[in-house]
C-alpha positions in Angstrom: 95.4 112.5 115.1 93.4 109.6 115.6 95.5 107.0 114.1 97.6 106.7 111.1 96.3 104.9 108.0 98.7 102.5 106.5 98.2 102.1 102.8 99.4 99.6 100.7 100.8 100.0 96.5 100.5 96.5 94.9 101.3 95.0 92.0 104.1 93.2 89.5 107.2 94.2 88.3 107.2 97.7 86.1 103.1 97.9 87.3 104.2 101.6 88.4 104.1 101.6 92.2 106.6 103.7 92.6 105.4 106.3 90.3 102.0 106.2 92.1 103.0 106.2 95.5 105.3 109.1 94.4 101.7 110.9 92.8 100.0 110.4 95.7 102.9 111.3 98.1 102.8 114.9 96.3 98.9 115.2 96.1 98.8 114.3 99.7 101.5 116.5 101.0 99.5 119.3 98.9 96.6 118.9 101.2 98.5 119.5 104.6 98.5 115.1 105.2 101.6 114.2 106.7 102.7 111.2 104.6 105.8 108.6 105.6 106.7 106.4 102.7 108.5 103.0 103.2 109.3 100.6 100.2 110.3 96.4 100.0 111.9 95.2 99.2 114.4 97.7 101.3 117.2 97.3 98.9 120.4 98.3 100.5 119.9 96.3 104.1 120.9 92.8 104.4 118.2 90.8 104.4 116.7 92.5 101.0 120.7 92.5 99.7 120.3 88.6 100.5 117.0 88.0 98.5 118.0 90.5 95.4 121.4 88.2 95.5 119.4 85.0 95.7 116.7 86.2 92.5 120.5 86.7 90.5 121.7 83.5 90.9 123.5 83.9 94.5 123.0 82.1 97.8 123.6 78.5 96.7 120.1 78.5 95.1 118.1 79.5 97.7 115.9 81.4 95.0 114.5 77.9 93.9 112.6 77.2 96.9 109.4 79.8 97.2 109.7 79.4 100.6 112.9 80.0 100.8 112.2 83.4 99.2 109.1 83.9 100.5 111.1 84.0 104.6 113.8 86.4 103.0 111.3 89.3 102.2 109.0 88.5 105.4 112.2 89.1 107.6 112.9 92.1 105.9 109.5 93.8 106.5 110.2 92.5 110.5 113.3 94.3 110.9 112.2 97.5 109.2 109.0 97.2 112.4 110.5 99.7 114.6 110.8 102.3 111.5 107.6 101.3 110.6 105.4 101.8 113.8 107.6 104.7 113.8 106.3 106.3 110.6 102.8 105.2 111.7 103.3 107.1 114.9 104.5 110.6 113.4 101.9 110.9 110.2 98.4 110.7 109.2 98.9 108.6 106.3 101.8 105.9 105.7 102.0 104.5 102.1 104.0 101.1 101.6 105.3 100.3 97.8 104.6 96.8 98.5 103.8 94.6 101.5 102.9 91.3 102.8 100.6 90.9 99.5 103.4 90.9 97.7 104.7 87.8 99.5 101.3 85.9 99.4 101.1 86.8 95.6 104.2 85.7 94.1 104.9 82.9 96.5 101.2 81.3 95.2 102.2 81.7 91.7 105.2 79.9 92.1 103.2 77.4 93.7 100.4 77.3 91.5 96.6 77.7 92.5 96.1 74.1 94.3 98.1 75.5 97.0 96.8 79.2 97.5 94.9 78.4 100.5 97.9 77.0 102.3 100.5 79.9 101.1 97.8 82.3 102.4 97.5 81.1 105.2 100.6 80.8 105.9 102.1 84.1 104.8 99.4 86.0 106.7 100.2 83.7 110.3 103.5 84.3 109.6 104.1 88.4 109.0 101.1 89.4 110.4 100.8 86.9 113.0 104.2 85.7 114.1 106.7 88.7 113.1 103.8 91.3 114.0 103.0 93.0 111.2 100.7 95.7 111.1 97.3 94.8 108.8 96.6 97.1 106.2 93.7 99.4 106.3 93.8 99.6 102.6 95.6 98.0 99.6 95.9 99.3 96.1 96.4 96.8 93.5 97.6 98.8 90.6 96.6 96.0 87.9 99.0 96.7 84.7 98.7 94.0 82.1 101.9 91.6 82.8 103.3 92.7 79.2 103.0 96.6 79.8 104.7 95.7 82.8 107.3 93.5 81.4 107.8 96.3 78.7 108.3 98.9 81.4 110.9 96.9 83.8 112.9 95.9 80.6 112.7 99.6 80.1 114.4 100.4 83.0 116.8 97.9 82.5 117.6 99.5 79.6 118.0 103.0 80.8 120.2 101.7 84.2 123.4 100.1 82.9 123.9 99.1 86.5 120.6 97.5 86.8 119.5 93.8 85.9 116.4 91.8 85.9 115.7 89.3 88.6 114.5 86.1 88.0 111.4 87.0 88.9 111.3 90.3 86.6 112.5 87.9 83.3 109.8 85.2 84.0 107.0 86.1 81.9 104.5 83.4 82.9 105.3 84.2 86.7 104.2 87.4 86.3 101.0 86.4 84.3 100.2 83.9 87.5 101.3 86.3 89.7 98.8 89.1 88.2 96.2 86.5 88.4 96.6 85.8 92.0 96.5 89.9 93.2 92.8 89.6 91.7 92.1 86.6 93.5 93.7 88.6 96.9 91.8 91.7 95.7 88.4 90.1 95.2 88.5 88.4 98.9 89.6 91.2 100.3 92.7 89.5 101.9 93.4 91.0 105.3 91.8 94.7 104.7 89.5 96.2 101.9 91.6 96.2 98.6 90.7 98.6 95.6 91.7 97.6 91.9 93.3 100.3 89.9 93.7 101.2 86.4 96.5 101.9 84.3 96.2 105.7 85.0 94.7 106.0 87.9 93.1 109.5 89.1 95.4 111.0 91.6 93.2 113.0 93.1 90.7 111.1 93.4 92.5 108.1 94.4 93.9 110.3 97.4 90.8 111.2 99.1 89.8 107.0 99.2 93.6 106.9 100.4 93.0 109.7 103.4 89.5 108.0 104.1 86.2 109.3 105.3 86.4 111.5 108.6 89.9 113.1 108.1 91.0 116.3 107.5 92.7 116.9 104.3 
């Protein structure tokens, strides 16, 4: 093996990460790549616990500050390193349902676009710089139109009687902005190529860009 790729599934609330990552998990797994799968929010650990908390109401407001928020889920992806490096170390292929993107994304939106530059900046200093992050080698922004996706997570809500929406989930013009910025991330090509799906993505298609050119598979 000469190095696992780490592979990134972008995109809003109800886009259908999970659903892909799971698609491409299978596809992959059908072709002999060994895949590790990792998802942030890690819901269930105490930092993620603290943010989910936060975007209900929770934490004494920390949810209105973006920065605030933004800290929460970049210490999360730091103490899930070790298991990370760890998947990385042990497969060919690694696929993250969401990342440091996530943070730059929704963190700009809240901000609004006069201040991208700076959140960019600092969100990639700070994960990938400070807390050590691994860059991408490629990110997948699955680009769902904010209503199909506000449609789909309210949904799920539905279907969960356990299960609300954040603040983040219920604010509509968030996720418009937020959509917005992943294309702006996208077209730069923010910290490693980025490819812009579809609604319905091919599968098997979309798994040999995600295995890349000169591996086995």
């Amino acid at each position: 093996m000469v190095g696992a790729r780490l592979v990134v599934v972008e995109g809003l609330d109800g886009a259908g990460k999970n659903t892909l990552t799971t698609a491409l998990v299978g596809e992959l797994a059908d072709r002999g790549v060994s895949v590790g799968r990792l998802a942030f929010p890690r819901y269930g650990t105490p930092l993620a616990d603290l943010a989910a908390d936060a975007l209900h109401g929770g934490q004494a407001g920390t949810a209105e500050s973006p920065h605030a928020m933004a800290l929460l889920f970049a210490l999360d992806r730091h103490a899930a390193l070790g298991e990370l490096r760890g998947l990385l170390a042990g497969n060919e292929v690694v696929l993250l349902d969401r990342y440091v993107a996530s943070n730059a994304a929704y963190t700009a939106a809240r901000l609004g676009p006069g201040r991208e530059a700076e959140v960019l900046e600092w969100i990639g200093g700070l994960e990938f710089g400070r807390l050590g992050l691994p860059r991408p080698d490629l990110q997948l922004l699955l680009d769902t139109p904010a209503a199909l996706a506000a449609e789909r997570a309210g949904t799920r809500e539905a279907a969960d009687a356990g299960r609300t929406r954040d603040r983040y989930e219920r604010d509509a013009a968030l996720q418009a902005a937020t959509g917005e910025a992943y294309r702006r991330l996208a077209a730069s090509d923010w910290n490693s190529p980025w490819c812009v799906l579809g609604v319905d993505p091919d599968v098997a298609r979309l798994a040999d860009l995600v295995v890349g050119p000169g591996t086995d598979g």
